[in-house]
DRENDO-104000 format. One line per 8 residues: number of its first residue (from 0); their letters; for each residue y, z, x of C-alpha. Coordinates in Angstrom, 2 decimals. Last residue first. Layout:
NUM) a) Y:Z:X | ...
This chain:
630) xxxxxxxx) 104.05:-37.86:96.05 | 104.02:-40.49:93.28 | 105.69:-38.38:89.87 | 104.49:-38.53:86.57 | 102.24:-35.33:86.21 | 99.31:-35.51:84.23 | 97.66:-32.35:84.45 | 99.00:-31.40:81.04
622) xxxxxxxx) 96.39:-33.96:79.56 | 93.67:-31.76:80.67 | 94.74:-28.96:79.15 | 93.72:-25.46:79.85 | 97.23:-24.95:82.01 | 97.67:-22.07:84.56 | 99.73:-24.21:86.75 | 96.74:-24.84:89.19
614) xxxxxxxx) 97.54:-25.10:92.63 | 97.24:-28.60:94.65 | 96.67:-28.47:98.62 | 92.88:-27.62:97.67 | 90.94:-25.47:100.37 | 89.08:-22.87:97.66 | 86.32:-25.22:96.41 | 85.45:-26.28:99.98
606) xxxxxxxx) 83.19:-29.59:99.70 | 85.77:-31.83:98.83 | 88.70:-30.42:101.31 | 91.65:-32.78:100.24 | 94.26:-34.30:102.40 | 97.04:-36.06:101.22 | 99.69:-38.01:103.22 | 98.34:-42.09:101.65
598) xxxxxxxx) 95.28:-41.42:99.60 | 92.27:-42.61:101.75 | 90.52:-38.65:101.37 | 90.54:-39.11:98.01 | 89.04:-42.26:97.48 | 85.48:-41.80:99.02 | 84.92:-38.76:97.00 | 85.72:-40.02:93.49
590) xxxxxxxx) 83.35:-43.17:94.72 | 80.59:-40.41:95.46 | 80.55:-38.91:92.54 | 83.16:-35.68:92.10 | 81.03:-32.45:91.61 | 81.31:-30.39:87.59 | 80.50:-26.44:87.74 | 83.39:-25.97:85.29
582) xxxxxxxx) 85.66:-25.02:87.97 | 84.91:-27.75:90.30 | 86.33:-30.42:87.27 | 89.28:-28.05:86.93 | 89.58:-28.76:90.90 | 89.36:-32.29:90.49 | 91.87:-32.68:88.13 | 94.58:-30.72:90.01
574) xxxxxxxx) 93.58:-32.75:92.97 | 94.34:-36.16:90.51 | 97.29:-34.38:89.08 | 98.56:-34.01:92.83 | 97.38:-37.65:93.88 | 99.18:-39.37:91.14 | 99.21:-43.16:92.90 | 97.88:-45.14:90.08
566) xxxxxxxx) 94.59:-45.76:91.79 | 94.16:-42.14:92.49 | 95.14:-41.23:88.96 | 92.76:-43.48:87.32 | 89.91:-42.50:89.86 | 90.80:-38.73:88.63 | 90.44:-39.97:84.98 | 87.17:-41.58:85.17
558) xxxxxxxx) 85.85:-38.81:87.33 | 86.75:-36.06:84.81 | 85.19:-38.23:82.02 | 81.80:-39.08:84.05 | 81.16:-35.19:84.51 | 81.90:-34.16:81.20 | 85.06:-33.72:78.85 | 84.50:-31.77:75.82
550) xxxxxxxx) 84.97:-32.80:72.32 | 86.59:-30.37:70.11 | 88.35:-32.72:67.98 | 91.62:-31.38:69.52 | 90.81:-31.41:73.01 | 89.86:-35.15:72.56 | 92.95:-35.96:70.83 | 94.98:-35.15:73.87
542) xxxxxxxx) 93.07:-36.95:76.07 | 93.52:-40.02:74.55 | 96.94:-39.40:74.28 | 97.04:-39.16:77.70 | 95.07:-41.93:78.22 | 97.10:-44.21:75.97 | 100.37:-43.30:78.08 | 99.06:-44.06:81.05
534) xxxxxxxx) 97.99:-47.53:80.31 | 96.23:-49.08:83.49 | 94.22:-51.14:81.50 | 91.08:-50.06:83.48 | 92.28:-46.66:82.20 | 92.40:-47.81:79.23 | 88.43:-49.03:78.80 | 87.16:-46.04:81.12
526) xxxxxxxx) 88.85:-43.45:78.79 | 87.75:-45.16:75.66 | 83.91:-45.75:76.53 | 84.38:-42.13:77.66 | 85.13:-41.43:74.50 | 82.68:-43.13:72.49 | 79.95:-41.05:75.36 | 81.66:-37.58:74.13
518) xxxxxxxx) 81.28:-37.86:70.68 | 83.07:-39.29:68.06 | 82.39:-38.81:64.21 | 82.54:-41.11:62.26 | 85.53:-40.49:59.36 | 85.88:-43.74:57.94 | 89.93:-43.72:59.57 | 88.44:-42.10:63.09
510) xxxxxxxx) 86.28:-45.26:63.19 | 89.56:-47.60:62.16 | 91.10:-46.22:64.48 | 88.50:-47.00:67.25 | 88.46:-50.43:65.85 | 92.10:-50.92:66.53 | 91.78:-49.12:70.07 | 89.50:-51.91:70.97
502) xxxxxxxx) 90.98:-54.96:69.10 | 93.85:-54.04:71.31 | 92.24:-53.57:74.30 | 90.24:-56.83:73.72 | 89.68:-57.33:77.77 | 86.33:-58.92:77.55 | 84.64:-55.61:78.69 | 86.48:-53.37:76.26
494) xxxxxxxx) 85.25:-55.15:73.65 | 81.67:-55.23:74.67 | 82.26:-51.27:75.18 | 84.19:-50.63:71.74 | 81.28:-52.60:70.19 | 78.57:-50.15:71.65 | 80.61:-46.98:71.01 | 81.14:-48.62:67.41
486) xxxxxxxx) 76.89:-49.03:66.52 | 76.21:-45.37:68.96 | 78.69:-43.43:66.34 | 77.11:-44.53:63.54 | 75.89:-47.01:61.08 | 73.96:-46.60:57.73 | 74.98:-50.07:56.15 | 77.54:-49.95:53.39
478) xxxxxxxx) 77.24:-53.79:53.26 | 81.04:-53.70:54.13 | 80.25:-51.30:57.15 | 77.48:-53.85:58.17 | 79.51:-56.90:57.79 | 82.57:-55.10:59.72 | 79.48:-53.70:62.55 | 78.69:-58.10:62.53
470) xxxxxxxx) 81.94:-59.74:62.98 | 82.21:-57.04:66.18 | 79.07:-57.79:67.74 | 80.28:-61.81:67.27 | 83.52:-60.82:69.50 | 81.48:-59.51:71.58 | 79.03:-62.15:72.60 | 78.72:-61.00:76.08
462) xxxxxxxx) 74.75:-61.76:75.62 | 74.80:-57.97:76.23 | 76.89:-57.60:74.13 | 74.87:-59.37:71.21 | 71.98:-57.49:71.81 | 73.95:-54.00:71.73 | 74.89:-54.99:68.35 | 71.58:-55.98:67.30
454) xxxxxxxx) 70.21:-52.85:68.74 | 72.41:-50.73:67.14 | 72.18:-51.87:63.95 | 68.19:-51.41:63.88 | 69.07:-47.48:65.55 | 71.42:-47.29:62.55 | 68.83:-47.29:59.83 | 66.63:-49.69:57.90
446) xxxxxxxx) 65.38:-48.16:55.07 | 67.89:-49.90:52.59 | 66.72:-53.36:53.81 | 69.14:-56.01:53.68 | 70.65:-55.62:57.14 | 67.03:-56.28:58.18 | 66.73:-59.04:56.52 | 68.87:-62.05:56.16
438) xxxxxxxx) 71.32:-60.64:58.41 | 69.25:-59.23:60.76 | 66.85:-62.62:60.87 | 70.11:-64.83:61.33 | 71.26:-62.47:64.12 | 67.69:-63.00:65.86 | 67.48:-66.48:65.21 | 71.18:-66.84:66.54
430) xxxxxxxx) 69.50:-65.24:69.56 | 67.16:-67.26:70.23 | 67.06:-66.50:73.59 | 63.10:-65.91:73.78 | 63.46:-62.54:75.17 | 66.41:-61.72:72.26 | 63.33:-63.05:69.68 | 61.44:-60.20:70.77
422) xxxxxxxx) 64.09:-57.73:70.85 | 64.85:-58.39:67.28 | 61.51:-58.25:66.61 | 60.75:-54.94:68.41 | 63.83:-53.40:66.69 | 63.10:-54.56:63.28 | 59.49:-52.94:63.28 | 60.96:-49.77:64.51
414) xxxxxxxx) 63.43:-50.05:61.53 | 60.29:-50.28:59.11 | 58.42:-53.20:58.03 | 55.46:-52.85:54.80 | 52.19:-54.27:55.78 | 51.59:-57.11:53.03 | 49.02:-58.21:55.03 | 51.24:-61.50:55.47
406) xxxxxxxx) 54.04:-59.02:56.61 | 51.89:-58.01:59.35 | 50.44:-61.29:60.15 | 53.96:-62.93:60.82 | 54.99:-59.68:62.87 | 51.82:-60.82:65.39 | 53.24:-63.95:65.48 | 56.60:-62.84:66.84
398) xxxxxxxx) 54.77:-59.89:68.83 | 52.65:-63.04:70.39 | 55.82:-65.02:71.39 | 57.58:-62.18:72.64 | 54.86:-61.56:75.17 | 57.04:-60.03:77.81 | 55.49:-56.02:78.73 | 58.21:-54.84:76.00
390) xxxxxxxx) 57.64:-57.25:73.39 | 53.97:-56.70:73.35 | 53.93:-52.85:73.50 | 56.48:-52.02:70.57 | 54.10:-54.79:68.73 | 51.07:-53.39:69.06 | 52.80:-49.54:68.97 | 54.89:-50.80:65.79
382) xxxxxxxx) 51.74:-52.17:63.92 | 49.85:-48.84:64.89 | 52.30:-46.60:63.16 | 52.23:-49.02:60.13 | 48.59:-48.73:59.51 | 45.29:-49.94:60.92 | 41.42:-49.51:59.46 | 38.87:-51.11:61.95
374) xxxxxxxx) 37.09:-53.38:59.91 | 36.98:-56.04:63.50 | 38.27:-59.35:63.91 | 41.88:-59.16:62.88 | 42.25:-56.00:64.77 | 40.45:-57.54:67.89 | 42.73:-60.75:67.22 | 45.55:-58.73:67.64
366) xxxxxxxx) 44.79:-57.16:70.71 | 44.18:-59.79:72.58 | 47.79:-60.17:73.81 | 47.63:-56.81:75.63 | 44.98:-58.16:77.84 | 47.44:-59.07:80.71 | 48.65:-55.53:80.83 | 45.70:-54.58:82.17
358) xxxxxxxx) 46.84:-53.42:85.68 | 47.88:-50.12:83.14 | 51.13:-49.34:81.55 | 50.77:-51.43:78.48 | 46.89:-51.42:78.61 | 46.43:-47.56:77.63 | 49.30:-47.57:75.77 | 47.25:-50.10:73.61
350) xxxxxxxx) 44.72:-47.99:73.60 | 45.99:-45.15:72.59 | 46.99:-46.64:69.58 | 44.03:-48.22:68.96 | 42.12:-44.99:69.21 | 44.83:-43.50:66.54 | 44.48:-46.27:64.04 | 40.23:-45.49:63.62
342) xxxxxxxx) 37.61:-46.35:66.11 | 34.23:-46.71:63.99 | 31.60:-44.83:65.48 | 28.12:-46.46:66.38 | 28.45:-46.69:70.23 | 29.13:-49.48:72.27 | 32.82:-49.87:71.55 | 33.59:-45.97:71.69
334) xxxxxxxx) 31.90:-46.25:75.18 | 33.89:-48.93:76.35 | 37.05:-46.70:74.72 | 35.51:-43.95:77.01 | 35.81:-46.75:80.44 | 38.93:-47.98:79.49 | 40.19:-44.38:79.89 | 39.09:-44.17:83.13
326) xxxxxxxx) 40.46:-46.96:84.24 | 43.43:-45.87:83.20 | 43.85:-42.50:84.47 | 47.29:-42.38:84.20 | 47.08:-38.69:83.23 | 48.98:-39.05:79.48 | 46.15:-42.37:79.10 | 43.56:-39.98:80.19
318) xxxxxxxx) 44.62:-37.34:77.85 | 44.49:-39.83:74.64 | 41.37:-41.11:75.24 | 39.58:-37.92:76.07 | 41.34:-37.19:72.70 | 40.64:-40.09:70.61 | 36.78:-39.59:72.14 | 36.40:-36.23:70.78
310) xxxxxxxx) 38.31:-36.84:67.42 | 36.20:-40.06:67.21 | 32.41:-38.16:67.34 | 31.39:-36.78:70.00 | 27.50:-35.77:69.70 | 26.53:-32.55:69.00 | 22.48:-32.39:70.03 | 22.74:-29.38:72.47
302) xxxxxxxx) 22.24:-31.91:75.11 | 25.04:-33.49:74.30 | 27.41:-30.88:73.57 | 26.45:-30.05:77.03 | 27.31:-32.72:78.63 | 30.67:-32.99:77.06 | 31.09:-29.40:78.22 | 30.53:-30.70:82.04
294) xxxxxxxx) 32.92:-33.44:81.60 | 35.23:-30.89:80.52 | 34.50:-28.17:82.79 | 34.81:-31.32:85.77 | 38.26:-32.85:84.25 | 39.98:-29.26:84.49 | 43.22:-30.78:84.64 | 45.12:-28.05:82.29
286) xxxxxxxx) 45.36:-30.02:79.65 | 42.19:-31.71:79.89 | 40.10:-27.93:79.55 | 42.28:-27.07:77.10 | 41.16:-29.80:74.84 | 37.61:-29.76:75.85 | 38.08:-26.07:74.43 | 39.63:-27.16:71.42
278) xxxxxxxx) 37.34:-29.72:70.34 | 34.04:-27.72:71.43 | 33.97:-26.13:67.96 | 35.12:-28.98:65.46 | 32.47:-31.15:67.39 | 30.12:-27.91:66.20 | 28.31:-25.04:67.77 | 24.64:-24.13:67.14
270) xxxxxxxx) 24.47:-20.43:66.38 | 21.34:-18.90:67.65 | 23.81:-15.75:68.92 | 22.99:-17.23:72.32 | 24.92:-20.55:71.21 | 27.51:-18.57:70.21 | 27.38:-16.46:73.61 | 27.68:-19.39:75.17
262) xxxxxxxx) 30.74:-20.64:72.98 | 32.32:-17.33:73.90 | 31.68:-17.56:77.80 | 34.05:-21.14:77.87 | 36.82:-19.06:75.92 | 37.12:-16.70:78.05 | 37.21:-19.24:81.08 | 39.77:-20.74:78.59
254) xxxxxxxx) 42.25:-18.11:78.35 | 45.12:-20.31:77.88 | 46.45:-18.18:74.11 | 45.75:-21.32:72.14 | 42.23:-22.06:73.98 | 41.43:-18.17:73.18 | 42.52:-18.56:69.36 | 40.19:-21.63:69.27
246) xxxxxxxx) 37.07:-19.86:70.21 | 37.79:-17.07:67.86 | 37.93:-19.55:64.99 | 34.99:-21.65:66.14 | 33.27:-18.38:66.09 | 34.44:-17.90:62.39 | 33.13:-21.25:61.46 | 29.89:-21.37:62.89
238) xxxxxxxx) 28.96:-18.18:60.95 | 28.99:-14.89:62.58 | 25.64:-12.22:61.01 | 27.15:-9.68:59.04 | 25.33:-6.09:60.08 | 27.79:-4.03:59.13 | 28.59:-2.44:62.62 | 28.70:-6.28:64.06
230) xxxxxxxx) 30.96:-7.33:61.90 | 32.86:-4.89:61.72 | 33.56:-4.60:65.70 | 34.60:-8.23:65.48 | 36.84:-7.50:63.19 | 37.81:-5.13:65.60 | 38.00:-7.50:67.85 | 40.36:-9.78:66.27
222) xxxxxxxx) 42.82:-6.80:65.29 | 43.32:-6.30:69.21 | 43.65:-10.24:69.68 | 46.58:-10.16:67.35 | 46.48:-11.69:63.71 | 48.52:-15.31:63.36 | 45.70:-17.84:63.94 | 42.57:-15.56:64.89
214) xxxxxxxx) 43.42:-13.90:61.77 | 43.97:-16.06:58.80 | 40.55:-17.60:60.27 | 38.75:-14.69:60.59 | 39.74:-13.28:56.99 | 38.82:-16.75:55.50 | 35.23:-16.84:57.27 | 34.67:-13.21:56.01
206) xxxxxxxx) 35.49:-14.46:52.55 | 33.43:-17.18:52.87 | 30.48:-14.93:54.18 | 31.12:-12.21:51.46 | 32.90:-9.43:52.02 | 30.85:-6.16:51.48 | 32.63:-4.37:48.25 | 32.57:-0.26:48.23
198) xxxxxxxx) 36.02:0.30:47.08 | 37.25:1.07:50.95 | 35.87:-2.17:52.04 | 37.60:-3.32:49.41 | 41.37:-1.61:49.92 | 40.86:-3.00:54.33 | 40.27:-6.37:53.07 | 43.36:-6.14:50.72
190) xxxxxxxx) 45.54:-4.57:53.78 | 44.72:-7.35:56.17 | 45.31:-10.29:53.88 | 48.72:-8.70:53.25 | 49.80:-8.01:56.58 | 48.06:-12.17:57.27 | 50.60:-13.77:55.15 | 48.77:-17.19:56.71
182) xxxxxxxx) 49.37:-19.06:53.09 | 44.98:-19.52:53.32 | 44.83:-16.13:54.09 | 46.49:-15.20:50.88 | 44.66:-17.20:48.56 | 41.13:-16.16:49.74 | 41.74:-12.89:50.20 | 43.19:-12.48:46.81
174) xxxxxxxx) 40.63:-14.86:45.01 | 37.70:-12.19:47.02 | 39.61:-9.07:46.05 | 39.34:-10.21:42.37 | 35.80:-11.46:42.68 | 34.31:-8.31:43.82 | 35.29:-6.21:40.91 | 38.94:-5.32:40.06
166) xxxxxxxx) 38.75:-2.10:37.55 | 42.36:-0.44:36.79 | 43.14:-4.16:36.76 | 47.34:-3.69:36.71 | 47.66:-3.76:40.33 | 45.81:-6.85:40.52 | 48.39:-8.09:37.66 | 51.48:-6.55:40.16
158) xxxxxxxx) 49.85:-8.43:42.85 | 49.68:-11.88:41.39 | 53.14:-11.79:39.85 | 54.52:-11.06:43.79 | 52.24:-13.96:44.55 | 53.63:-16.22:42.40 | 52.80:-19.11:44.45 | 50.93:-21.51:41.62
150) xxxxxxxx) 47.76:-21.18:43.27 | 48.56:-17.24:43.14 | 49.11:-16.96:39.48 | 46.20:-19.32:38.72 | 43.71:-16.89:40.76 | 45.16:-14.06:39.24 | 45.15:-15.12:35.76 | 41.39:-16.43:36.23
142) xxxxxxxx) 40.41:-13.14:37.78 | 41.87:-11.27:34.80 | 40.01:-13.88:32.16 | 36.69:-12.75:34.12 | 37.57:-9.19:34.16 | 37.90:-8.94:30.50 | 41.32:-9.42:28.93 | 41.43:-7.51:25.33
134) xxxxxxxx) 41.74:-8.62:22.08 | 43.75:-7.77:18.86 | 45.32:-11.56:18.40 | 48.74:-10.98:19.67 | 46.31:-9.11:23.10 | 44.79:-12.55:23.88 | 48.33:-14.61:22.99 | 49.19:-13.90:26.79
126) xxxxxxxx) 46.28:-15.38:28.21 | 46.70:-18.11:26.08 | 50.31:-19.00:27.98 | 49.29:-18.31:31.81 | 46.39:-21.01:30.93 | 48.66:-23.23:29.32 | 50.81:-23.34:32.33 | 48.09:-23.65:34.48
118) xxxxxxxx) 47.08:-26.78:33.14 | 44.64:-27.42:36.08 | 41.51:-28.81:34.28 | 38.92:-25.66:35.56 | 41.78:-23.63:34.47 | 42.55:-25.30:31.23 | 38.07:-24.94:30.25 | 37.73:-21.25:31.61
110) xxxxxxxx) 40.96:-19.69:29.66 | 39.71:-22.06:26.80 | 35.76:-20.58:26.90 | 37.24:-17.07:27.40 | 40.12:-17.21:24.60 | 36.61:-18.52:22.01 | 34.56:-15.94:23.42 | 37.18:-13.12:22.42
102) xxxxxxxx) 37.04:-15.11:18.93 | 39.35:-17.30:16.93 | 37.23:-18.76:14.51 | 37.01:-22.71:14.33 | 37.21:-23.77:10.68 | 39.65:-27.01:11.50 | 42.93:-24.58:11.10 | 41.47:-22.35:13.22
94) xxxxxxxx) 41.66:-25.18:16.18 | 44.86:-26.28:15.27 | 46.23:-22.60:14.93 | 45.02:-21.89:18.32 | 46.63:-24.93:19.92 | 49.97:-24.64:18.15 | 49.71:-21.14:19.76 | 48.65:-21.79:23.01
86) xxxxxxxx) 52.16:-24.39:23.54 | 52.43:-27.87:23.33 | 50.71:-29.00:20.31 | 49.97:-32.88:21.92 | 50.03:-31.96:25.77 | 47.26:-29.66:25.16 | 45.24:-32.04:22.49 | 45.29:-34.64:24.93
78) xxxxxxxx) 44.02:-32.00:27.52 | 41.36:-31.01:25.82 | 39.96:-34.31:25.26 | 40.59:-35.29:28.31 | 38.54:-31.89:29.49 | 35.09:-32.78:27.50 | 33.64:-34.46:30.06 | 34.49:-32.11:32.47
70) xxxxxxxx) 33.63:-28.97:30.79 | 29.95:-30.70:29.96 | 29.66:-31.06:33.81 | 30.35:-27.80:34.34 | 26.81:-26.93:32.43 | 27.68:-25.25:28.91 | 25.75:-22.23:27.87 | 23.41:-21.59:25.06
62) xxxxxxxx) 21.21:-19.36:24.22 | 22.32:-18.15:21.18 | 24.92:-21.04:19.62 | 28.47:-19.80:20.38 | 28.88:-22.65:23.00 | 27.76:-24.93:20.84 | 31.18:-23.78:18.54 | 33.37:-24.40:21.21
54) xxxxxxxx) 32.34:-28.23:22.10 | 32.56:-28.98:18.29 | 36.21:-27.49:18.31 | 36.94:-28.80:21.45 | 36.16:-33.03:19.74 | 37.77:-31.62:16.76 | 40.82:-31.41:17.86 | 40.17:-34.46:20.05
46) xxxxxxxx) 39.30:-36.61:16.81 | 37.28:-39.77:17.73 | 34.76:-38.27:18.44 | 32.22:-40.53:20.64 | 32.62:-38.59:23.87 | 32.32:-35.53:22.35 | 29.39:-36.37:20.55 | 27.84:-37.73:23.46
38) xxxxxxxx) 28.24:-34.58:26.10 | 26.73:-32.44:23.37 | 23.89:-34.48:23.14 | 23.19:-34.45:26.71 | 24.66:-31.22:27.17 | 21.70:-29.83:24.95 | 22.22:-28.33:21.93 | 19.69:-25.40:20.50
30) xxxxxxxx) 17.53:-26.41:16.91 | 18.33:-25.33:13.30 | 15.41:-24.14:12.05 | 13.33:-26.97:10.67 | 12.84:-27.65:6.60 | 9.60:-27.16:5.29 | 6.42:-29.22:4.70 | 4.01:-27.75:2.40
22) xxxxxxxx) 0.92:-26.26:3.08 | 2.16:-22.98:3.14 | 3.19:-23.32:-0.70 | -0.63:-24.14:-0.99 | -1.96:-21.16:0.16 | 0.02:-18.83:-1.48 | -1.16:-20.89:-4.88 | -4.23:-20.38:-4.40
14) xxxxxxxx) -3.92:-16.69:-3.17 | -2.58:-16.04:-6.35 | -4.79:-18.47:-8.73 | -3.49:-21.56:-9.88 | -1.64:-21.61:-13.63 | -3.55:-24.91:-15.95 | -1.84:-27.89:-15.89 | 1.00:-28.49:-18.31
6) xxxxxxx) 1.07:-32.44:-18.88 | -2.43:-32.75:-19.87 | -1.84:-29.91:-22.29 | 0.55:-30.92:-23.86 | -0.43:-34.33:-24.36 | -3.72:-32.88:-26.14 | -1.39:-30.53:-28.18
């Protein structure tokens, strides 16, 4: 009993006891999340399912709401899972299956999460499983459907689901606006912001800004002002933006003294105007030779503390260059130079234009050491213009080295690249180099197109190498090259003018044969080439096929062929000839001229079109004005 009693104390009092129960420690309440700990456990899960199913049920704690940042980090995730299950409904039952109730709140937080991630698809697809599962769109998930419905250009979709929201709030017109004044359908644009004025909604400034611009770029002048009129009646201040817009629409439309009183009344409004602002007007103002306005806007931008920046001086660069106003040109990039802004691939362009046609010339070699030298960022377009310049104003040797560089910056060569070199190395007369480097290379390259043939080919007549030009078009057409008419009217020419008729009209067969198309210079080539053979027959036929294809003779085909009859002594189809040629509004050159009159007992009238001793037989062909008799 003694044990028993030292092991059963006595019972405490009530309030004793209440007192001491208090006393103890007791478990905490659950606490909230925080993204910081919410944003670690889903990047340490190593379950995505359950990575979104953690992330969805913080967001059901009271009082909590996910910062975007926590959407972001927990979007891979998401989107691994997405692209696992495949479709909303794998994804539902994944998450359910893991203990995650499928809740209104639950659609919202996914509908928010794959939109904010871009898997529209998805998006589209759990929006349609909301009513399957006995819920309801809100206006939030019918403002993401429309938004995702028109970034994915199903507009009519998009309109039939604004339709369908018997309630659109703010938002809704706001995506629509937004959506459709960025594709320019400006009816449309127009009759939205017209419906929510109507339902009560004051556009906001963005969607103000949107409106303008949509408007001042496809909208008439007369709608302009009366959003002007709006403006001012509701009592919405202008932003920058929209009166850069109406600024611009003025330069577009010429009216730059208008133009020119709408930035002062901006800056009278208290709104300071922008580089993106005076850029169109200083634009006008240089197209149309207005040098003063523009110097005097420049001035003004200055003082108004909106400094050029490389867009201005590109185009004051640019303008003087198209002007031939060299020097003064120079004189901005010296400015460029001494300033703090980087000049970018267009301000070397110009540039170098700048010295190819200028008294400067002389510095064009130096320009590849000031690209070397500098961080000033250079592509492909600028490569070809350096080197386009260099061959052409005879420094092959530097557009030689300066290719060297390119390809050792691992600056991929196009066909203008090709051309230049080839052309380079042509100046040198190494032109074995040249054909070596086509073969090698330039053939080789499946971007290279027919203007690199061309040149090689016309290279190589030039050097009277003709018989090389044509080795080189059969490589190219065995190579399956990308030739064309130009590549065989040059070869037919270098043939032509080492007396390989034969070879000639072979070729030319064999270009009808691949099916190339002729035009009228490859025929003329022809025409001159047999008719300095003297072969009558071969010009009529000639002449004969060219009717057929459709190609029509010009002014340098009607004079080849009357000289040809002239020199072969058929003065009436040679008058005939001529006045066909008058007919169609065509004039014999002056060697044409010269010849007829010296024909042994004919006399022509050139400049009366009615005083010819020939009359026409009625015929449309030019071949049936051949007639094979000496008068």
């Amino acid at each position: 009993m003694l044990h028993a009693a030292l092991r059963r104390p006595p019972p405490l009092p009530a309030a004793l006891a209440a007192a001491s129960f208090a006393s103890e420690p007791r478990p905490p309440p659950p606490s909230t999340p925080t993204p910081r700990v919410v944003d670690a456990a889903v990047s340490r899960c190593p379950s995505d399912a359950l990575a979104l199913s953690f992330f969805i049920w913080c967001a059901r704690r009271p009082g909590y709401f996910h910062p975007p940042s926590s959407f972001d980090r927990v979007l891979p995730a998401a989107s691994r899972l997405a692209s696992r299950v495949g479709t909303a409904p794998a994804l539902l039952r994944e998450l359910q299956g893991l203990g995650c109730p499928i809740r209104p709140q639950t659609f919202l937080l996914l509908l928010r999460l794959y939109w904010r991630g871009g898997l529209y698809l998805l998006v589209l697809d759990l929006f349609e499983q909301m009513p399957l599962w006995g819920f309801q769109p809100n206006a939030f998930a019918r403002n993401v459907i429309l938004d995702v419905l028109l970034r994915t250009g199903l507009f009519a979709d998009a309109e039939r689901c604004f339709k369908d929201n018997l309630s659109p709030n703010y938002l809704s017109f706001a995506i629509m606006l937004t959506h459709l004044c960025r594709a320019g359908d400006w009816p449309k644009a127009r009759r939205y912001f017209a419906e929510m004025l109507w339902q009560g909604f004051l556009p906001g400034a963005a969607s103000l800004a949107a409106v303008f611009a949509c408007c001042s770029k496809v909208g008439t002048m007369s709608e302009l002002h009366q959003l002007l009129s709006f403006t001012h009646v509701s009592g919405c201040q202008l932003t920058s933006a929209m009166w850069t817009c109406l600024i611009a629409r003025l330069c577009r439309e010429g009216r730059l003294e208008d133009a020119y009183r709408m930035l002062a009344k901006m800056v009278g409004s208290g709104s300071s105007p922008t580089v993106i602002t005076c850029t169109p007007l200083l634009k006008g103002f240089l197209r149309a030779g207005m040098y003063g306005l523009a110097s005097k806007l420049l001035g003004s931008m200055a003082s108004a503390g909106c400094s050029p920046d490389i867009v201005v001086y590109n185009v004051l660069l640019d303008y003087m260059a198209k002007a031939r106003r060299y020097d003064d040109a120079l004189d901005i990039y010296m400015q460029i130079h001494g300033s703090q802004i980087k000049p970018d691939a267009y301000t070397l362009s110009s540039l170098v234009q700048v010295l190819q046609f200028s008294s400067y010339e002389r510095l064009l070699p130096r320009i590849p050491s000031l690209i070397q030298c500098s961080d000033m960022s250079y592509d492909l377009v600028v490569c070809n213009s350096v080197l386009s310049a260099l061959c052409k104003s005879g420094f092959p040797t530097d557009a030689i080295q300066f290719y060297s560089d390119m390809i050792e910056k691992n600056i991929r060569p196009d066909s203008y690249t090709y051309v230049s070199l080839l052309h380079s190395l042509c100046q040198l007369e190494r032109v074995n180099h040249a054909i070596n480097f086509y073969r090698s290379t330039a053939m080789r390259d499946p971007e290279s197109n027919s203007y690199v043939h061309a040149t090689i080919l016309c290279i190589l007549v030039r050097q009277g190498r003709n018989l090389m030009a044509l080795r080189i078009l059969r490589e190219a057409v065995r190579e399956n090259c990308a030739l064309d008419a130009v590549c065989y009217t040059t070869v037919l020419h270098g043939l032509f003018q080492a007396r390989l008729v034969e070879e000639a009209c072979s070729l030319f067969d064999r270009m009808k044969q691949l099916g190339m198309a002729s035009n009228t210079c490859t025929y003329n080539v022809m025409l001159r080439g047999l008719c300095r053979a003297r072969n009558i027959d071969a010009v009529k036929q000639l002449l004969t096929e060219m009717e057929h294809a459709g190609v029509e003779m010009d002014n340098i085909s009607f004079n080849t062929v009357v000289v040809f009859l002239i020199k072969s002594r058929l003065i009436d189809s040679a008058g005939a000839m001529v006045r066909e040629m008058r007919n169609l509004g065509m004039e014999p050159i002056t060697k044409t001229s010269l010849l007829l009159p010296q024909s042994v007992g004919y006399q022509f009238v050139l400049k009366d079109n009615t005083t010819t001793t020939v009359e026409s037989d009625g015929s449309d062909s030019s071949s049936d004005l051949f007639v094979c008799s000496a008068s």
